[in-house]
C-alpha positions in Angstrom: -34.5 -51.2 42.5 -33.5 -53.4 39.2 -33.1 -50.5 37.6 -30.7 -48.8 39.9 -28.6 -51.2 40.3 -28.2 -51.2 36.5 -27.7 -47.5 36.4 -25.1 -48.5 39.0 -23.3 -51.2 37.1 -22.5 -48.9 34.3 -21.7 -46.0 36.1 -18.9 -48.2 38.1 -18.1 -50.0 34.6 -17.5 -46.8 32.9 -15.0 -45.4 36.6 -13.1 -48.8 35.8 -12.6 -48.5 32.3 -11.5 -45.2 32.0 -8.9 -45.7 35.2 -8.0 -48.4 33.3 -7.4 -46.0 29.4 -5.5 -43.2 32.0 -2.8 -45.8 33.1 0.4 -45.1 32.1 2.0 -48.6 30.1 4.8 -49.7 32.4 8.4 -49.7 32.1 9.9 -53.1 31.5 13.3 -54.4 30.6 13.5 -57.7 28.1 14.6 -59.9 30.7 11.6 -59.1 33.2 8.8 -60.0 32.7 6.0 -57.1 34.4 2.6 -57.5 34.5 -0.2 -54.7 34.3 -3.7 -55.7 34.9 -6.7 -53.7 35.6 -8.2 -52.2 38.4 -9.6 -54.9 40.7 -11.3 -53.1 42.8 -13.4 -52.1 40.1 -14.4 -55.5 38.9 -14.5 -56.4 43.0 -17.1 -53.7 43.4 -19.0 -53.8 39.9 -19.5 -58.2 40.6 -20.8 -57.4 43.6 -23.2 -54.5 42.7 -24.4 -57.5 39.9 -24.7 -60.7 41.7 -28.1 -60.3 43.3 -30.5 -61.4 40.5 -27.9 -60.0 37.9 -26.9 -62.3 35.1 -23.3 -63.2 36.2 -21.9 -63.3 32.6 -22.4 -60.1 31.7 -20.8 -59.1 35.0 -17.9 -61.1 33.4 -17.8 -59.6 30.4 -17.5 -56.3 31.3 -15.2 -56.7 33.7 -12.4 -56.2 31.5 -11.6 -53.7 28.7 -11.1 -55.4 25.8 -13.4 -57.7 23.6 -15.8 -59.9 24.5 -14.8 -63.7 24.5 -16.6 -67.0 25.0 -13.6 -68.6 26.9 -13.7 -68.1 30.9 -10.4 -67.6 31.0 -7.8 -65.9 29.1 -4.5 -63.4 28.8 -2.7 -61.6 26.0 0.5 -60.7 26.9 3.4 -59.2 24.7 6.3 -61.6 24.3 9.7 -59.2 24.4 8.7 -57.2 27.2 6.0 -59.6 29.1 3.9 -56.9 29.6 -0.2 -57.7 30.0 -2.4 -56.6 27.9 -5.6 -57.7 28.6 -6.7 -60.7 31.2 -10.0 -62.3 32.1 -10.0 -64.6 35.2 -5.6 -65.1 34.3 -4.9 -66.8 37.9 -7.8 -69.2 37.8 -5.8 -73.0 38.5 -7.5 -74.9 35.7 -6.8 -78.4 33.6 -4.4 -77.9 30.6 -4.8 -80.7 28.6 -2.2 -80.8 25.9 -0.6 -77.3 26.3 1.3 -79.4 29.6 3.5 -80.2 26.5 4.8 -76.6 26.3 6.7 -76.9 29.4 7.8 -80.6 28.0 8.9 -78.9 24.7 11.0 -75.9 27.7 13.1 -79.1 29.0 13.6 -80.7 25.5 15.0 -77.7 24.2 17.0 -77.1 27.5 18.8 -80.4 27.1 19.8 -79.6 23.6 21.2 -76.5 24.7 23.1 -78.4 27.3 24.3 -80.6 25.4 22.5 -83.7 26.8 20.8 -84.9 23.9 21.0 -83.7 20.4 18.9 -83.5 17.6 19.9 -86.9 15.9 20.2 -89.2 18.8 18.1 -92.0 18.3 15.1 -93.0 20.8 14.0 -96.2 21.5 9.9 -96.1 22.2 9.5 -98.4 25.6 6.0 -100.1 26.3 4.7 -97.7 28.6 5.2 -94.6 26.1 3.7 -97.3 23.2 0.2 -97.2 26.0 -0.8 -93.8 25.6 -4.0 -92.8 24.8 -5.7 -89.9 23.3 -3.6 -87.9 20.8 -0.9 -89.9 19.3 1.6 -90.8 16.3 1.4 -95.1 17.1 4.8 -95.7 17.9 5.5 -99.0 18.8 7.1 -100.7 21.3 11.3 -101.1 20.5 10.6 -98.4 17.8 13.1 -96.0 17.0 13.1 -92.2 15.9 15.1 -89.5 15.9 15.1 -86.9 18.9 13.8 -84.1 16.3 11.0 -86.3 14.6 9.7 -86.9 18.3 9.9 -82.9 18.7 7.6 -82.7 15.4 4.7 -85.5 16.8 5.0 -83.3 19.7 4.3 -79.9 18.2 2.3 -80.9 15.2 0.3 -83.9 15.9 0.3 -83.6 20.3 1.5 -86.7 20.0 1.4 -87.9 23.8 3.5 -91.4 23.3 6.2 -89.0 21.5 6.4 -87.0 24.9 6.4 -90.1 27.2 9.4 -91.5 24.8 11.7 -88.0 25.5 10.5 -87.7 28.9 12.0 -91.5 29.3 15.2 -90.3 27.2 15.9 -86.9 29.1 15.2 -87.9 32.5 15.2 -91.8 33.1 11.0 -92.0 33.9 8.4 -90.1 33.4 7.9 -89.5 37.4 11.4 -87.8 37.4 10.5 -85.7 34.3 7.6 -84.5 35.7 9.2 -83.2 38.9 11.9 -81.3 36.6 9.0 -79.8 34.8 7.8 -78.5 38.2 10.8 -77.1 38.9 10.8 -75.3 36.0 7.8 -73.8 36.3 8.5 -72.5 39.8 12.0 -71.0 38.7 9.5 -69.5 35.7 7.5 -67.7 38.6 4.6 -70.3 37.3 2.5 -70.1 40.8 -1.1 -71.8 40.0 0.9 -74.7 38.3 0.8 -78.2 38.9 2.0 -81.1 37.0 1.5 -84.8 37.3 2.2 -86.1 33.5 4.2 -85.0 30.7 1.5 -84.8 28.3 -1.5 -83.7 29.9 -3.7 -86.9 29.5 -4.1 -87.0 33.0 -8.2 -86.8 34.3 -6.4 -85.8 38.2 -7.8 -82.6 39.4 -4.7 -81.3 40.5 -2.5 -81.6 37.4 -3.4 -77.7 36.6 -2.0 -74.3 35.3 -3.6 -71.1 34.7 -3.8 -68.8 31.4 -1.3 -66.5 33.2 1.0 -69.6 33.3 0.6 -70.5 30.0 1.4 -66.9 28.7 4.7 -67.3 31.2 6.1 -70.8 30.1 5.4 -69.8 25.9 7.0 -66.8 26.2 10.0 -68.7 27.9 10.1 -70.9 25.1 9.4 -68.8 22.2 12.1 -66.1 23.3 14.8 -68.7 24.4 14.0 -71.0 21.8 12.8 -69.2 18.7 13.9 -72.5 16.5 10.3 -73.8 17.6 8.5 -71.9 14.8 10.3 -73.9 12.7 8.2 -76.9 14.0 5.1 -75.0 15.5 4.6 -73.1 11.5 4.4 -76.6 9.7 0.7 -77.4 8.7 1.3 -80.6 7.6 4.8 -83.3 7.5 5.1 -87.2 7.4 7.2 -89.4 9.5 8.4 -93.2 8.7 7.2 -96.1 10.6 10.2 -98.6 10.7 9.0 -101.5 13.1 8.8 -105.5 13.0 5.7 -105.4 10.8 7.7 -103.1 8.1 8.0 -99.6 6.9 5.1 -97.3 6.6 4.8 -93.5 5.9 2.5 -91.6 8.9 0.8 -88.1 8.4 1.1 -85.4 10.7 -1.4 -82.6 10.8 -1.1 -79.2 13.2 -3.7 -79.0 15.7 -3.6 -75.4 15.6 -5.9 -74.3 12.8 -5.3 -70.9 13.8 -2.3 -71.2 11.3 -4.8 -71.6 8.5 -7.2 -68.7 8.8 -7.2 -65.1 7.6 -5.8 -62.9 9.8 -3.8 -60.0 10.3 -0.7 -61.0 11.8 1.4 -63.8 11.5 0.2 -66.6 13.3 3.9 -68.5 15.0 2.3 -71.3 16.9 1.8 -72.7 19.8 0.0 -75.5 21.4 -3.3 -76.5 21.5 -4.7 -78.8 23.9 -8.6 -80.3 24.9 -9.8 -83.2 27.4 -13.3 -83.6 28.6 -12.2 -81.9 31.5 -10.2 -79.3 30.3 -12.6 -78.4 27.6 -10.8 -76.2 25.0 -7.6 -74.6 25.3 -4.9 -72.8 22.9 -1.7 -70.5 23.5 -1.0 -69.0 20.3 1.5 -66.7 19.3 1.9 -64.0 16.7 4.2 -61.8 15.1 3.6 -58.2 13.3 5.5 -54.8 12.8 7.9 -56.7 15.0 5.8 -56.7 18.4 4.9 -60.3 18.9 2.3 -61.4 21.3 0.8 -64.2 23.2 -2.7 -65.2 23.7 -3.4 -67.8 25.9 -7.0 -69.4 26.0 -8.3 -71.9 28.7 -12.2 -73.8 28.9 -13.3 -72.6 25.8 -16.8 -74.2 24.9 -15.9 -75.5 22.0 -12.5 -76.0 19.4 -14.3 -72.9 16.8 -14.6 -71.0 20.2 -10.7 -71.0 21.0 -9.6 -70.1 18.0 -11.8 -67.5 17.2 -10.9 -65.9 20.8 -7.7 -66.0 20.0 -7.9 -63.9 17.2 -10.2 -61.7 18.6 -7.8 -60.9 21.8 -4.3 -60.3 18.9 -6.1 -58.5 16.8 -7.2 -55.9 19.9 -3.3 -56.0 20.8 -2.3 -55.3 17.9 -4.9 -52.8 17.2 -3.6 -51.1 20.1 0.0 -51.5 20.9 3.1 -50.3 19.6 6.9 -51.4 21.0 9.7 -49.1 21.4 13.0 -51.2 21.8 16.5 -49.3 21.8 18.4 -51.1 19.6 21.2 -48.8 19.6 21.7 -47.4 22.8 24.1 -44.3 23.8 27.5 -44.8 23.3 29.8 -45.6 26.5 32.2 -44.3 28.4 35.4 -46.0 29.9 34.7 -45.5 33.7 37.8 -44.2 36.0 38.8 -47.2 38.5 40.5 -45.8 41.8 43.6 -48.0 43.1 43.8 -50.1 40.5 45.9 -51.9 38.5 44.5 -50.4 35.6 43.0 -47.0 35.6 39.5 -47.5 33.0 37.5 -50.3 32.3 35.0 -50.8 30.1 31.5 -50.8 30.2 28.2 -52.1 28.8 25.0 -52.4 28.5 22.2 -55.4 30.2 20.3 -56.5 28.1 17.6 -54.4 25.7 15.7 -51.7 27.0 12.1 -52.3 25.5 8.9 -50.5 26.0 5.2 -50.8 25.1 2.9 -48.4 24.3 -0.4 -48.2 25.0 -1.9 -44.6 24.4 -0.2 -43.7 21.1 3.0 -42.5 22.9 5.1 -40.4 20.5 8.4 -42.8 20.2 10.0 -40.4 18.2 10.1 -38.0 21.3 11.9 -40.4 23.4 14.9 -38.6 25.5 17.7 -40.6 26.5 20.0 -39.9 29.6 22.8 -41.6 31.1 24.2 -41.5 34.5 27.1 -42.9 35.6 29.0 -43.4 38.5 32.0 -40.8 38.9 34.3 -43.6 40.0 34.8 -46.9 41.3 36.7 -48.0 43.8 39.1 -51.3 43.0 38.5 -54.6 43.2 36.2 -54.2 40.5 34.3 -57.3 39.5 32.7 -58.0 35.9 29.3 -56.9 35.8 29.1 -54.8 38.6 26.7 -52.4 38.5 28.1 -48.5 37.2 25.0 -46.6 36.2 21.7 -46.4 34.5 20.7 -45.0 31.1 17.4 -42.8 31.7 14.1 -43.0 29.2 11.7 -40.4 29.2 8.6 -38.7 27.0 7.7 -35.3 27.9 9.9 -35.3 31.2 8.3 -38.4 32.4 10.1 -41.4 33.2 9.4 -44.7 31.5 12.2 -47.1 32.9 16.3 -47.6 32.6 18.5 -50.1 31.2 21.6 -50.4 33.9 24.9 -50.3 32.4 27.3 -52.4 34.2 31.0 -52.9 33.7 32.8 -55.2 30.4 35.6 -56.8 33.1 37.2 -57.0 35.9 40.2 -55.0 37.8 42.2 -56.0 40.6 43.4 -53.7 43.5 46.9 -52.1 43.1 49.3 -53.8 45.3 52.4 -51.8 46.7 54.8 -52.9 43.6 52.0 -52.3 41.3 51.9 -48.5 42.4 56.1 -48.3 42.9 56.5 -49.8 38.8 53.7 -47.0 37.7 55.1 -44.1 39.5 58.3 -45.1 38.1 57.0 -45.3 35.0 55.3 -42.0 35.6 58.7 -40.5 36.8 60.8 -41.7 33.7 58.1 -40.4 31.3 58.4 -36.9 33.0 62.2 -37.0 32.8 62.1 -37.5 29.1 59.4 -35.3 28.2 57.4 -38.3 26.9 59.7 -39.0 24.1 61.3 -42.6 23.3 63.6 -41.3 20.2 65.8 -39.1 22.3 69.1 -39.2 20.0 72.5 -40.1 22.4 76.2 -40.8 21.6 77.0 -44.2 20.9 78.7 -44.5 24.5 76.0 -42.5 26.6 73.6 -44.7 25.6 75.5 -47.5 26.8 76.0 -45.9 30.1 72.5 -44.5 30.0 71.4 -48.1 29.4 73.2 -49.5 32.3 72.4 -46.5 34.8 68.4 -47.6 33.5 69.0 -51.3 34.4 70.6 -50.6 38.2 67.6 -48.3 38.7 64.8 -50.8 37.3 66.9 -53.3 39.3 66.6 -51.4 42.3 63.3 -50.6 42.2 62.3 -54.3 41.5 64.1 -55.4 45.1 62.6 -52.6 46.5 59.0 -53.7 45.6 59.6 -57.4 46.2 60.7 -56.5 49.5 57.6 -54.3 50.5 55.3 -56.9 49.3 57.0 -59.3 51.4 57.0 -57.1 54.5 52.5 -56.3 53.4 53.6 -53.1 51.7 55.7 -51.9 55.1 59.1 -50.0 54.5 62.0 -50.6 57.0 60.8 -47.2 58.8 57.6 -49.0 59.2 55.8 -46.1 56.7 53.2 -47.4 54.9 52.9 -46.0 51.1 50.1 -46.6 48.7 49.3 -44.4 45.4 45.7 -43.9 44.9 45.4 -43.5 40.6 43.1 -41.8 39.2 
């Protein structure tokens, strides 16, 4: 009976991952994030073949294609296009530790962009930010630093009185902060997150995220604010003491050791993070051939453990994954506008269409279509939606990037089509031309005739629009323009 339900296991593991090898890699546009995971009703069925008097962990292991990692929860997931490329337990709500400051680092950087704060406002350290524990740069009470040496103890040193003190700066309290950052992480699509504290010192059970979460809120802050490799890169960087007692110089060292070991791709950052609770956690990001990726680690047994998963898990993306982005899409059309003022406008495209690979696709065989609308009708507003451009390999379709329209156009009144068919008219009577030579007093009288008819048509229009576009005979007239 053992036996068989060996022979089972592998003969289910095997269905799973070659369902999983036969998938096509799905269509994503940069601003989307989609997720691909495997089958779950392969891993449903193969845990439960295993659970009776199975070892449990090597039901885990194989569960997913993809190495084998220590950690019992993970995801790698590629940054442009926020496509999954492997996961392991991803939705599992467990302590972060230190990588809460990720989502702290999101709001820093969104009150720069803002305009709130900026990068050399000066930050006064209050006593409650001077009381935390664990992971720390010692600022003192009434000390002062700038806002981007705080952002440095933060990246490089997890220093969790330097996030108290710019939580206190951004939002007032700490309390406050917090419930931005949960804001932000539900507008982020975060779902299995939780926060209670800005830094993740917290022992409460309910101050949690998942690896799936992690990937999310990194991949928000790497792509919307690539200016924190600049911090995240730096192995090591000093900061100055100034306090009552006197000046002092203060080391920082990066957490993240993953900056300092061979690899094959250029390690970016992120965060690492590790409490007694938590255990050992790491998002890391990486860069090579242009496809960057994200590998978020959660509970690993020890720091070695992390780190080493980490690599494992970008070195199987990379192994594995190439990106097609569209960097210079089909040239546009100007797009006919019916009963308009004006008869075109412009249009563009949204966003970048981007694509990964999974199965060695041949990029090079890409076909391109675009379809537009024939027409649209006035009003048209800016960014309203006018067609699609097509991506397919081998007649199969792999996603679109919508094109949508460069500005607005407002609906032709009743003057606004009486002044263009006169202008239509006069253009017909003169064949187009402007020079037409005429005797000194014929083109005085030619002149004046000109000025009673533009006159005349002028009245006339002012008086429809008054009337709602209504003539005396109670006819209503409109010209529909091409």
């Amino acid at each position: 009976m053992r036996k068989l339900k060996r022979w089972m296991g592998v003969w289910i593991t095997a269905a799973a991952l070659a369902g999983n090898c036969l998938l096509p890699a799905a269509p994503v546009m940069a601003s989307e994030p989609v997720m691909v995971a495997g089958s779950d009703m392969a891993r449903g069925v193969l845990e439960k073949t295993l659970e009776e008097g199975e070892n449990g962990e090597e039901a885990a292991a194989v569960s997913q294609g993809g190495p084998e990692i220590q950690a019992p929860s993970a995801i790698l997931m590629e940054a442009s296009t926020g496509q999954v490329v492997y996961e392991k337990n991803a939705d599992e709500p467990r302590s972060p530790a230190s990588i809460t400051k990720i989502m702290t680092l999101i709001l820093i950087f969104d009150a720069l962009e803002s305009g709130r704060i900026h990068m050399a406002d000066q930050v006064t350290t209050s006593a409650y930010a001077k009381s935390m524990g664990g992971s720390q740069v010692f600022l003192e009470e009434g000390e002062v630093q700038t806002v981007e040496t705080l952002i440095k103890c933060i990246v490089i040193a997890s220093g969790n009185d330097a996030s108290v003190a710019m939580a206190e700066y951004i939002a007032g309290d700490e309390k406050t902060f917090v419930d931005m950052m949960n804001q932000r992480a539900q507008g982020l699509g975060m779902a299995a997150t939780h926060f209670e504290d800005c830094c993740g010192l917290t022992e409460s059970k309910t101050h949690v995220t998942s690896a799936r979460d992690i990937a999310l809120m990194s991949r928000e802050l790497i792509n919307h604010y690539p200016e924190i490799h600049n911090y995240s890169t730096i192995w090591m960087d000093t900061i100055t003491h100034v306090t009552k007692q006197g000046t002092k110089e203060f080391g920082l060292s990066n957490t993240n050791k993953l900056l300092k070991m061979a690899t094959n791709f250029q390690v970016t950052g992120l965060k690492t993070g590790s409490t007694s609770i938590a255990k050992y956690c790491l998002s890391a990001t990486a860069e090579k051939d242009g496809v960057r990726m994200i590998a978020s680690i959660m509970a690993a047994p020890d720091y070695k453990a992390r780190f080493s998963d980490a690599a494992a898990l970008l070195n199987y993306g990379y192994a594995n994954c190439r990106l097609y982005e569209d960097k210079e899409p089909l040239a546009l059309p100007g797009m006919p506008v019916e009963n308009g003022v004006e008869d075109v406008v412009d249009l563009r495209y949204e966003g970048t269409f981007s694509y990964l690979g999974l199965h060695g696709e041949d990029f090079d065989a890409m076909e391109r279509t675009l379809v537009l609308s024939e027409s649209l009708q006035a009003p048209v507003e800016e960014g309203q939606t006018a067609g699609v451009l097509e991506y397919r390999i081998g007649g199969e379709k792999l996603g679109e990037l919508p094109v949508v329209t460069a500005g607005s156009v407002r609906e032709a009144r009743f003057g606004d089509s009486v002044k263009k068919m006169f202008g239509i008219l006069f253009m017909k009577e003169t064949g187009g031309r402007t020079d037409i030579p005429m005797e000194e007093n014929q083109m005085g009288d030619g002149k004046e005739e000109k000025g009673e008819q533009e006159d005349g048509m002028e009245k006339a229009g002012e008086q429809a629009e008054s009337n709602g576009g209504v003539m005396e005979g109670g006819k209503e007239e409109k010209e529909t323009t091409g």
